[in-house]
N, C-alpha and C positions, 0 to 999 in steps of 0.2 A: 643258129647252128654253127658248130666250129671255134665256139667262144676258146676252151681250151688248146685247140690247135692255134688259134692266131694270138693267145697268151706264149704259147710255146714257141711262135715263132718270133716273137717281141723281144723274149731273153733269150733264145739262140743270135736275133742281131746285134744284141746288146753287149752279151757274150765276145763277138767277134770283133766289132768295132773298139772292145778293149784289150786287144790281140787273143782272145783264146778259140781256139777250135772248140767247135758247135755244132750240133745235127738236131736236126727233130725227125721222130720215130715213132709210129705208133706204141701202144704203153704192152702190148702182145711182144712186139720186139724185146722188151725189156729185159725179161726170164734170159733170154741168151748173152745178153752183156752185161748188166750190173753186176755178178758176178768176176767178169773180165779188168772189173773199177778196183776191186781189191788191192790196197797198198801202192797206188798208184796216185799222183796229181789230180786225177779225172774226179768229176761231181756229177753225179746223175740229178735232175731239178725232172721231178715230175710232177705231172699239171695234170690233173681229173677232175671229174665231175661224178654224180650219181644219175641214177636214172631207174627213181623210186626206187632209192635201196640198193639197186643189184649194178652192177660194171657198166659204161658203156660200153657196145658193141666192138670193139677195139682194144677191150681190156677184158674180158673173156678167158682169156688162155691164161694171160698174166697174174688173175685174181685166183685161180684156179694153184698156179705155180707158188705164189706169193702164201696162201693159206697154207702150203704144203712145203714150207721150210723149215729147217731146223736152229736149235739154238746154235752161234757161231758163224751156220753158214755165209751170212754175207760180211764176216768181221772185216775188218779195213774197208768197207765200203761207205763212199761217203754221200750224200743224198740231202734234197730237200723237197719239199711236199709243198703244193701249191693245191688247194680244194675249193672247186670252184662252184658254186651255185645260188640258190635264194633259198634265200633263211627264211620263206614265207613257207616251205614245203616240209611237211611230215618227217621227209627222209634226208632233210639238211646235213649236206657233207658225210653221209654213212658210209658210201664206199672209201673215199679219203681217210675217214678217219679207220676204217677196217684195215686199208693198205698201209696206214702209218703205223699199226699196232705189229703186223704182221713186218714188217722190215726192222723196226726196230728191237723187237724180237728175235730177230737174225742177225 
């Protein structure tokens, strides 16, 4: 449990230690600042998982948000996607790859 939280917390140290300011955030937070990333220095690195298919519990509001963006919306926003799980399971990477379709599309 928390594999993606302590990936996220790996490149927030890593981040830091090579002078950049860094936070980790649940991925629900998200919906209210990637937005705020727009034409700005800042990179949003998000780190998820599935859980058979549908959000983790933590990313609920965000997958909900993210489905529900339009073309443009996130232009100047700059990001990367980290998808985290086992490729022995049915639902390998679904929600990662549903959230990379959905942002990239915005």
């Amino acid at each position: 449990m928390g594999t993606c939280k302590d990936f996220a917390q790996q490149l927030m140290a890593s981040a830091v230690r090579l002078g950049f300011s860094a936070d980790v955030n649940p991925l629900d937070s998200a919906a209210e600042m990637l937005p705020s990333l727009a034409n700005t220095t800042g990179v949003a690195l998000v780190v998820t998982s599935t859980y058979n298919g549908t959000p983790p519990d933590n990313a609920r509001k965000f997958a909900k948000w993210a489905d529900s963006l339009s073309a443009s919306s996130l232009e100047g926003v700059r990001f990367g996607l980290l998808g985290v799980g086992n490729s022995n399971w049915k639902t390998y990477q679904a929600f990662p790859k549903r959230t990379l379709r959905a942002l990239e599309a915005a």
